[in-house]
C-alpha positions as CSV (number, residue, x, y, z in Angstrom):
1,X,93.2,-82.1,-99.2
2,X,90.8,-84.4,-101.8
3,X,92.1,-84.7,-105.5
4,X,92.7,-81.4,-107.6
5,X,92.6,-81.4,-111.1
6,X,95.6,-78.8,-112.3
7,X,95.7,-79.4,-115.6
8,X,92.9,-79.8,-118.4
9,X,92.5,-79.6,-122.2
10,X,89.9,-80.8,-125.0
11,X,90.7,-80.7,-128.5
12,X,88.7,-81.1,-131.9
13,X,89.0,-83.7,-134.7
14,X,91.4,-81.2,-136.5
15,X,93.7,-80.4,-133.5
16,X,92.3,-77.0,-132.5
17,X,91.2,-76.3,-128.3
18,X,87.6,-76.6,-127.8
19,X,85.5,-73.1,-127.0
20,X,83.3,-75.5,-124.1
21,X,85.9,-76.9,-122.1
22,X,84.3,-80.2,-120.3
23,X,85.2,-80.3,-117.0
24,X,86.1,-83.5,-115.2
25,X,82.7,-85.0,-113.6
26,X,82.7,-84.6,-110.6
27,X,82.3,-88.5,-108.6
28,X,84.6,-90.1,-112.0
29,X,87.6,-90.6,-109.9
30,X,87.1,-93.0,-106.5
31,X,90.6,-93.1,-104.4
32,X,90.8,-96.5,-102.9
33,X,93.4,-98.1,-100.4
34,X,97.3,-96.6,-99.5
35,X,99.5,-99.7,-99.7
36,X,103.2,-98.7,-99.3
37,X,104.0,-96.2,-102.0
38,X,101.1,-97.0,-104.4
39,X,97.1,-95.7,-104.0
40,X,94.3,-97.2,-105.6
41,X,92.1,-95.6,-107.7
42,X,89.1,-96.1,-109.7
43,X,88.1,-93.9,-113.1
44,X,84.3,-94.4,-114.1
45,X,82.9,-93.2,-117.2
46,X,80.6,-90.5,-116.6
47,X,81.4,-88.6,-119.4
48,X,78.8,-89.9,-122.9
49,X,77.2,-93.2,-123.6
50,X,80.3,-94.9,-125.2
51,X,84.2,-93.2,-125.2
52,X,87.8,-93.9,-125.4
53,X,89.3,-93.9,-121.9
54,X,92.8,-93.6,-121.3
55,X,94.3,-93.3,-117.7
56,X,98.0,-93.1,-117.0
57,X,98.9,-93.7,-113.5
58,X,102.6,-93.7,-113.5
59,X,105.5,-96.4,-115.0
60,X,104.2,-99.3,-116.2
61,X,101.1,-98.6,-115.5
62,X,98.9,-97.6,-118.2
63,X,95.5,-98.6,-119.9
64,X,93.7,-97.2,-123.2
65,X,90.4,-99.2,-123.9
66,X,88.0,-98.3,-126.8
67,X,84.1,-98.9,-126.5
68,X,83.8,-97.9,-123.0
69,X,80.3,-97.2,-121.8
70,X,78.7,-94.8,-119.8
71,X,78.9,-96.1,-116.2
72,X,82.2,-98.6,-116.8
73,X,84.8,-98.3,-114.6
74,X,88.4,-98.8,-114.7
75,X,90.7,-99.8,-111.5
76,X,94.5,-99.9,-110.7
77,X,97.4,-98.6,-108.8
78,X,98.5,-95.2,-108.7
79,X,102.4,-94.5,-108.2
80,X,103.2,-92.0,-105.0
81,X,105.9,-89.5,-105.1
82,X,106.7,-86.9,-102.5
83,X,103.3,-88.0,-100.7
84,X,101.4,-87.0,-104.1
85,X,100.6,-89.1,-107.1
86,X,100.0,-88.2,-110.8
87,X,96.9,-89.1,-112.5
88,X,96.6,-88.2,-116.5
89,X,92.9,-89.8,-117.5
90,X,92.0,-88.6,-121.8
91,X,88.6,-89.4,-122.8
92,X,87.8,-89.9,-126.8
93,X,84.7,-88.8,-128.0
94,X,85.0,-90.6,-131.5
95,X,83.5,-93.9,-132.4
96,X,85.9,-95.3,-134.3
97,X,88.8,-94.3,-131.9
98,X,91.4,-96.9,-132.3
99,X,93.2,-97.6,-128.8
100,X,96.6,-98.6,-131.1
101,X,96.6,-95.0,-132.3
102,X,96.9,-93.5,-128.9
103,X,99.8,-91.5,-128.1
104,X,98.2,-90.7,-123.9
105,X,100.4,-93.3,-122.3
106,X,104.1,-91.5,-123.9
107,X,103.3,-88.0,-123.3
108,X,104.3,-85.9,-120.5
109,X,102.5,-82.7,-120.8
110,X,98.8,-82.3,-121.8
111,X,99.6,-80.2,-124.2
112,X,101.9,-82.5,-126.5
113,X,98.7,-85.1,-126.9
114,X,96.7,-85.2,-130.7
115,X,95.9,-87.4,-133.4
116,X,93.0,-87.2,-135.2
117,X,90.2,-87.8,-132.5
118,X,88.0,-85.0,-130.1
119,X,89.3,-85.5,-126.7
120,X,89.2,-83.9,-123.5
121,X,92.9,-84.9,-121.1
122,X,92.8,-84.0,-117.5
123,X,96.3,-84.2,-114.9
124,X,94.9,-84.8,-111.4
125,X,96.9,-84.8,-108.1
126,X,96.0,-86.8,-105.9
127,X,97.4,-86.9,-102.1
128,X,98.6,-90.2,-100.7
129,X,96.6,-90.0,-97.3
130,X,93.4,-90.9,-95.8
131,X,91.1,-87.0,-95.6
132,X,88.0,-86.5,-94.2
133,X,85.4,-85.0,-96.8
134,X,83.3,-82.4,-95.5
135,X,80.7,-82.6,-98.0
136,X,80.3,-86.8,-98.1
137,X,80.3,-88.5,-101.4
138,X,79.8,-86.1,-104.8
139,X,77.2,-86.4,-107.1
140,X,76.8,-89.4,-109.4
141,X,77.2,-87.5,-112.8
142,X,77.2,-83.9,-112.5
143,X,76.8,-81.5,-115.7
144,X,78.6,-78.2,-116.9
145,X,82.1,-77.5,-114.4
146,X,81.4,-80.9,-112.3
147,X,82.4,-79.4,-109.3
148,X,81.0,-79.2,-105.7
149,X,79.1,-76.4,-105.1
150,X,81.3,-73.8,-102.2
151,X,81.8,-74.6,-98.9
152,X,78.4,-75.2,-96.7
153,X,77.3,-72.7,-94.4
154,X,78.0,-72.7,-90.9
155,X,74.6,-73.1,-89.6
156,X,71.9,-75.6,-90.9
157,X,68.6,-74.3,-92.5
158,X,65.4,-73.4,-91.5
159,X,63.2,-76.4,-91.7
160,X,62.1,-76.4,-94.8
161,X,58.3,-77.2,-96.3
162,X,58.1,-78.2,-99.9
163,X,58.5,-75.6,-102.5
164,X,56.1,-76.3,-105.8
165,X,59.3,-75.9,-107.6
166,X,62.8,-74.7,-107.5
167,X,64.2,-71.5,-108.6
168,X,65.8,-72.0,-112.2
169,X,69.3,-70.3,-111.4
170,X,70.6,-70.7,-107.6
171,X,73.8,-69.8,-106.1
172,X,76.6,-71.8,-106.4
173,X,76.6,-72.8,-102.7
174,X,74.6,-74.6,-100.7
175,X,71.0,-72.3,-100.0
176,X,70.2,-71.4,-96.5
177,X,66.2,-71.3,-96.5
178,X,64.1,-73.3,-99.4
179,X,63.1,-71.3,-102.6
180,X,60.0,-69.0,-102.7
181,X,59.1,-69.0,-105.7
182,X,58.4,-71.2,-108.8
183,X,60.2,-71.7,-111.6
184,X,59.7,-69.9,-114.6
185,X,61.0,-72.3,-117.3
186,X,57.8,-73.1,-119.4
187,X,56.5,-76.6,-120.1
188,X,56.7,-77.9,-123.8
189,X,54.0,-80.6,-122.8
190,X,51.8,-81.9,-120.6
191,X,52.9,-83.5,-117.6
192,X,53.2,-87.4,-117.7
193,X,54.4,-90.6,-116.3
194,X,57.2,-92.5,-118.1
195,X,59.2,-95.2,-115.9
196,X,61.5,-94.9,-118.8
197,X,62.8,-91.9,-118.1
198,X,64.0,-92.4,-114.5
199,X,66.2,-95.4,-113.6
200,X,68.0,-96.4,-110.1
201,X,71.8,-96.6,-110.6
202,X,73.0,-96.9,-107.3
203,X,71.4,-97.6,-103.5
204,X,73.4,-96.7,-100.9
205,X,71.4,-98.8,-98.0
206,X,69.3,-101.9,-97.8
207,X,65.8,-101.0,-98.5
208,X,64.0,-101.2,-101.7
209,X,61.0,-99.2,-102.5
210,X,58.4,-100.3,-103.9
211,X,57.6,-97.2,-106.1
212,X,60.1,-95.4,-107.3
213,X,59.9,-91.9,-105.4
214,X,61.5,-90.1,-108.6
215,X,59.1,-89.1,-111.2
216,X,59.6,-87.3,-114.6
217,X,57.0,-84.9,-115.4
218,X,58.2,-83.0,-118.4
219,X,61.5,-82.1,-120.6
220,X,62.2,-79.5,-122.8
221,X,65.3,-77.5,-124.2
222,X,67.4,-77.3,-127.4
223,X,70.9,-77.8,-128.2
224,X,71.9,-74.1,-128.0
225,X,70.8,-73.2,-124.6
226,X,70.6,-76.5,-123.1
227,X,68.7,-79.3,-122.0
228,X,66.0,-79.1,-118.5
229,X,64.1,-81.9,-117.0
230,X,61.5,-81.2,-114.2
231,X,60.7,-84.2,-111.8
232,X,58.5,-84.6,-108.8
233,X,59.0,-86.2,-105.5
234,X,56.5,-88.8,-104.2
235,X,56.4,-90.7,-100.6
236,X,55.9,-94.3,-101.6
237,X,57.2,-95.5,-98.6
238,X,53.6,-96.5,-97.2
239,X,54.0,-93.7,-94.1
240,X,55.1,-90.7,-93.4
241,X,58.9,-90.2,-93.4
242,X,60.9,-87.9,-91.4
243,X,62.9,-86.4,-94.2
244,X,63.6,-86.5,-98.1
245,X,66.8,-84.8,-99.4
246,X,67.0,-84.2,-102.7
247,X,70.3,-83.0,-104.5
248,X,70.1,-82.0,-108.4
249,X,71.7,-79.9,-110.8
250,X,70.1,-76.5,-111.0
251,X,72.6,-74.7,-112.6
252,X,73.9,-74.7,-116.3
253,X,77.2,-74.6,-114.8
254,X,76.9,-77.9,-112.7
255,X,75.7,-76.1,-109.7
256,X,73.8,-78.6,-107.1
257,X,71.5,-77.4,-104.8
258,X,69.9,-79.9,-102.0
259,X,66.8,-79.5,-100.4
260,X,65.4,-80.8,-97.3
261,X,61.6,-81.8,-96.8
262,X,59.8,-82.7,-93.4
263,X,57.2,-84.8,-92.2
264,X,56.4,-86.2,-95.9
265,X,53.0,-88.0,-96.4
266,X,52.1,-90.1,-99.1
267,X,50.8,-89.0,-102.2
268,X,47.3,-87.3,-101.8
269,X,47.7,-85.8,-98.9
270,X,50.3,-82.9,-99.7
271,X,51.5,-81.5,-103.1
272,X,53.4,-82.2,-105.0
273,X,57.4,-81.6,-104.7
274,X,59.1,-80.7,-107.7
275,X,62.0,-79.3,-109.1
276,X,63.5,-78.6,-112.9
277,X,66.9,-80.0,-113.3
278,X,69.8,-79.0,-115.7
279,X,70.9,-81.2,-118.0
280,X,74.7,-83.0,-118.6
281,X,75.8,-81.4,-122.5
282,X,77.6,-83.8,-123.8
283,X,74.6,-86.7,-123.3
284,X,71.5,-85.6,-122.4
285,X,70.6,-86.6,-118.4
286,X,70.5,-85.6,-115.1
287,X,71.7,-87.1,-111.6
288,X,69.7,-86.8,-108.7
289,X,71.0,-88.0,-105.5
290,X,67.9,-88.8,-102.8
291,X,68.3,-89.6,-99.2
292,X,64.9,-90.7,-97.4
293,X,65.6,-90.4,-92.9
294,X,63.4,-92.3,-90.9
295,X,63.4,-91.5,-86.9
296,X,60.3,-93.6,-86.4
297,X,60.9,-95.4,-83.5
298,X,57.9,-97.3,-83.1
299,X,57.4,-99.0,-86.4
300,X,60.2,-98.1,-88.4
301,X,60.5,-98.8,-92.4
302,X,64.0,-98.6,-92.7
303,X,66.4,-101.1,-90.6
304,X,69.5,-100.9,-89.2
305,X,71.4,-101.3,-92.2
306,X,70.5,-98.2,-93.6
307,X,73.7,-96.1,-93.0
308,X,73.7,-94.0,-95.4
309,X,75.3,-90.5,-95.3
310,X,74.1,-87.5,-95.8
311,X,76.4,-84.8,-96.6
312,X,77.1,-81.6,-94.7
313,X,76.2,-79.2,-97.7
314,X,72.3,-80.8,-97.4
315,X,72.5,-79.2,-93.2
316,X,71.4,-82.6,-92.2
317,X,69.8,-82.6,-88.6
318,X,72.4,-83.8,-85.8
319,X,70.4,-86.7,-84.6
320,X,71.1,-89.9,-86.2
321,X,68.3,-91.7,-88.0
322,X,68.5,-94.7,-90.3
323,X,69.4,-93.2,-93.4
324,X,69.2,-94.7,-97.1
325,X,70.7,-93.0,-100.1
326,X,68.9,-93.7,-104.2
327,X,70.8,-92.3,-107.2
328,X,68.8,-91.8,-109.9
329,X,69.6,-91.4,-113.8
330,X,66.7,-88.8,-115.4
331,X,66.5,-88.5,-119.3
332,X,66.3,-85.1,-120.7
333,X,64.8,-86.7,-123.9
334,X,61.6,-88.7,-123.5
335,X,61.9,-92.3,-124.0
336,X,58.7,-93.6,-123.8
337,X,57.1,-94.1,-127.3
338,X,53.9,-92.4,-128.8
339,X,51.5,-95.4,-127.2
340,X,51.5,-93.5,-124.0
341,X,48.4,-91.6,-125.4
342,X,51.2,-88.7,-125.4
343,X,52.1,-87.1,-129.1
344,X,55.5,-87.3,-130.0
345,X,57.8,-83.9,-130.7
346,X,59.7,-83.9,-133.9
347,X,63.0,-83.7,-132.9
348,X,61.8,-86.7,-130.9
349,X,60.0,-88.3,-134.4
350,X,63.6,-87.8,-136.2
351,X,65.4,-89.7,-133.5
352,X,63.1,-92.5,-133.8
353,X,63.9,-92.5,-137.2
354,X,67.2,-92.1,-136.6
355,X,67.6,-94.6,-134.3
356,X,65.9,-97.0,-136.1
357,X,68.4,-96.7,-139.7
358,X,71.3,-96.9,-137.2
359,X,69.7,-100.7,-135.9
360,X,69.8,-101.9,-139.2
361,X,73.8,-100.6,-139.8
362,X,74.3,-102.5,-136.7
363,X,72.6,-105.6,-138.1
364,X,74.3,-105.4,-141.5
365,X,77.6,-104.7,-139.9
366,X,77.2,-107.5,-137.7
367,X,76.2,-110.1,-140.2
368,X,79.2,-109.1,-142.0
369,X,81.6,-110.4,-139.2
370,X,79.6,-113.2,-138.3
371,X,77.6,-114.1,-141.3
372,X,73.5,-114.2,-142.2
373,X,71.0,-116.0,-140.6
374,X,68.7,-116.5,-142.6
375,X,66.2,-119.4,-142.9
376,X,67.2,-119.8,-138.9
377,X,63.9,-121.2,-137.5
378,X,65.0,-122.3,-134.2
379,X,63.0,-121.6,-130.9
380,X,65.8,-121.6,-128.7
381,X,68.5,-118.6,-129.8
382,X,71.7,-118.0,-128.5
383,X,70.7,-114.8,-126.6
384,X,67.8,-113.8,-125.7
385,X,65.6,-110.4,-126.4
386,X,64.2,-110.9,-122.3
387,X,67.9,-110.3,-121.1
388,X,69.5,-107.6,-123.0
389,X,66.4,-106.3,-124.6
390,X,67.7,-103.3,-127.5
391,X,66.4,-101.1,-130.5
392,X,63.8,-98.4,-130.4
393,X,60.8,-101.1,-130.3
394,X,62.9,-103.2,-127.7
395,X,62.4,-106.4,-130.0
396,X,66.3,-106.7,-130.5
397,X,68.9,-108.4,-128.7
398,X,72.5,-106.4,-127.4
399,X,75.4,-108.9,-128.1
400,X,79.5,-108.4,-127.5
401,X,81.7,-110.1,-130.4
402,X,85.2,-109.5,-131.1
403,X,87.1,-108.9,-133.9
404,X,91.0,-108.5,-134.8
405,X,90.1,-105.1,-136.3
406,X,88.0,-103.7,-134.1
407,X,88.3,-105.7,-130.9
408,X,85.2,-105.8,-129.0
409,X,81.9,-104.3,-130.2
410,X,78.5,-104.2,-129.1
411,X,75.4,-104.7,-131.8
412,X,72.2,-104.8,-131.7
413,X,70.6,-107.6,-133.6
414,X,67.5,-109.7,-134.1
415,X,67.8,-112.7,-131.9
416,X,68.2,-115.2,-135.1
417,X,71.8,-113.5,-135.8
418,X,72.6,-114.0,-131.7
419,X,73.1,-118.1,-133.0
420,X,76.5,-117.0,-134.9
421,X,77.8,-116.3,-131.4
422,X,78.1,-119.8,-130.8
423,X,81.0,-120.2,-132.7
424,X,82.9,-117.4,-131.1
425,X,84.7,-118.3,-127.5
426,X,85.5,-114.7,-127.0
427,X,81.5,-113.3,-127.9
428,X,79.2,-113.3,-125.5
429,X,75.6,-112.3,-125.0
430,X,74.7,-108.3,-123.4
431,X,76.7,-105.0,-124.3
432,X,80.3,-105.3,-124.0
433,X,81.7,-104.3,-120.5
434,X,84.7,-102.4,-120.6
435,X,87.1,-101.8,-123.6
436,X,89.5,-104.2,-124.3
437,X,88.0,-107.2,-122.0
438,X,89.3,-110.6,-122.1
439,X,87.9,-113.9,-122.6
């Protein structure tokens, strides 16, 4: 049997249970190898862009690191007992949590954790044996519950043909036949292109497009009912491929749905495939997981390295084809500027704002630590804004620097105030990775 969580609890500021309980995403916890009586397991932050992560995996072995952003993983031992070991992972939701004020590692029940941060615990069981998963790997970030959709059916679908878009509330398993008919959820603009909006986290294969096949068209929704993003699908492979899966969150609940199209051609030459895709609610994406098959045999575009999976809820034809597997990252707010030739929203004018007031705290809090630049002419800086490019105009530069206070921090400076890194062994240039890192 795979993980279970059994046990699960978020709290507010002032110690009272949360109405939205936020389940535990679903692909956060990776089990690793069985050596003797210890499994190893990995926790990845898939919860907000930057949280407190504490994971308790038994005596002696426990981690709390602050700062930890969205993506950042953590890796140890977990101790086995009765062929079953304990797993207790709390995730802090505050910005100033303070990792020496954590109580996670010397509690035993859930229920016995406060202090005065928002945080969601979770106890997890985990069985110390090798299982077979029906339903391959889980989704990169799912939204809402975070689990799998119900067991697949026990025939595959119909061959599917593209559907102009999917229904905007599906079953909670896997569907046996494509949608029908379109979506109604109604577009707040017009439809557009913003590379911005869609970026590759993972590739599960060796070939690399060179066109992303993901595109953003439109996003919409409100904090009280929740955030949508529609994509569209696009052959950029240069041929037509045998088969696109593509698994998103169409559910406000975290339910996936996958859908399988055949015989793609490129761009032009059918229509478009799109869908609308829920969004996470504590930071506003969507995962999509997209597998492209190729069963050409006489001029093939993907190689023999391409092994990639496709799981048995997506009713996957039984003949093997070289397989490749994208994960892709979608924003649910646009992040393209008003330059596209596209006017801006308001909520989207205030976050500009926003954004920018909270670059110059970072500058002024950083230049506190490190002290000023100014009157710093040189043409070579310390970092760089082509590396770790920052801010809402992208003409900043993301540095790490520690501190006996606040241990390591990430800011967002102009390149000039990058130079005061120099005299800092443990600083370095790029957002910090991990909590509590050393030097």
């Amino acid at each position: 049997m795979p993980p279970k969580v059994v046990d699960q609890i978020c709290k507010t500021t002032g110690g009272e249970i949360m109405d939205n309980i936020i389940d535990f995403p679903a692909d956060a916890l990776t089990i690793g190898d069985l050596l003797a009586d210890q499994v190893g397991i990995t926790v990845t932050q898939f919860w907000t862009d930057d949280a407190g992560l504490a994971i308790d995996a038994g005596i002696d072995s426990c981690v709390v690191n602050a700062n930890v952003t969205y993506g950042d993983d953590e890796t140890m031992m977990a101790d086995c007992v009765e062929g079953y070991a304990g797993l207790t992972v709390v995730v802090y939701f505050d910005p100033d949590f303070d990792p020496d004020e954590c109580d996670a590692c010397n509690v035993d029940e859930l229920s016995g954790l406060g202090g005065d941060y928002e945080f969601c615990a979770y106890r997890i069981e985990i069985p110390c044996d090798t299982q077979e998963v029906d339903c391959g790997e889980p989704s990169a970030a799912p939204s809402g519950s975070y689990y799998p959709s119900e067991e697949p059916t026990d025939s595959p679908t119909v061959s599917m043909s593209p559907t102009n878009s999917p229904t905007a509330s599906p079953s909670a398993s896997p569907t046996a036949a494509p949608t029908s008919s379109p979506t109604d959820t109604p577009t707040s603009s017009p439809t557009y292109d913003c590379p911005e909006n869609v970026e590759l986290v993972s590739i599960d294969g060796a070939f690399e497009y060179d066109g992303p096949p993901i595109i953003v068209t439109d996003q919409g929704g409100n904090e009280e009912d929740g955030y949508w993003v529609k994509f569209k699908v696009e052959n950029t492979f240069g041929q037509t491929v045998s088969n696109f899966f593509t698994e998103y969150h169409s559910g406000e609940f975290g339910e996936t749905e996958c859908v399988e199209d055949e015989n793609v051609e490129p761009p032009g030459v059918d229509e478009d495939i799109e869908f609308v895709a829920q969004c996470m609610h504590n930071v506003k994406i969507s995962i999509v997981n997209f597998w492209v098959r190729d069963c050409e045999e006489a001029v093939p575009f993907l190689s023999d390295e391409d092994v990639a999976e496709i799981p048995e809820c997506c009713h996957p034809p039984d003949e093997e084809c070289r397989t490749v597997q994208y994960t892709f990252k979608l924003q649910c707010i646009d992040q393209c500027p008003d330059d596209t030739g596209r006017k801006l929203h308001q909520n989207d004018t205030h976050k500009l704002i926003q954004a920018k007031k909270e670059q110059v705290a970072s500058t002024k809090a950083f230049e506190e630590l490190t002290g000023h630049a100014d009157g710093n002419d040189a043409e070579d800086h310390f970092c760089v804004v082509e590396d770790y490019p920052c801010g809402p105009d992208l003409d900043k530069v993301n540095v790490c620097h520690y501190s006996a206070r606040d241990g390591y921090k990430t800011f967002c400076v102009p390149e000039a105030d990058s130079d005061a890194l120099r005299f800092y062994p443990k600083d370095y240039c790029g957002p910090c990775v991990g909590g509590y890192s050393t030097a």
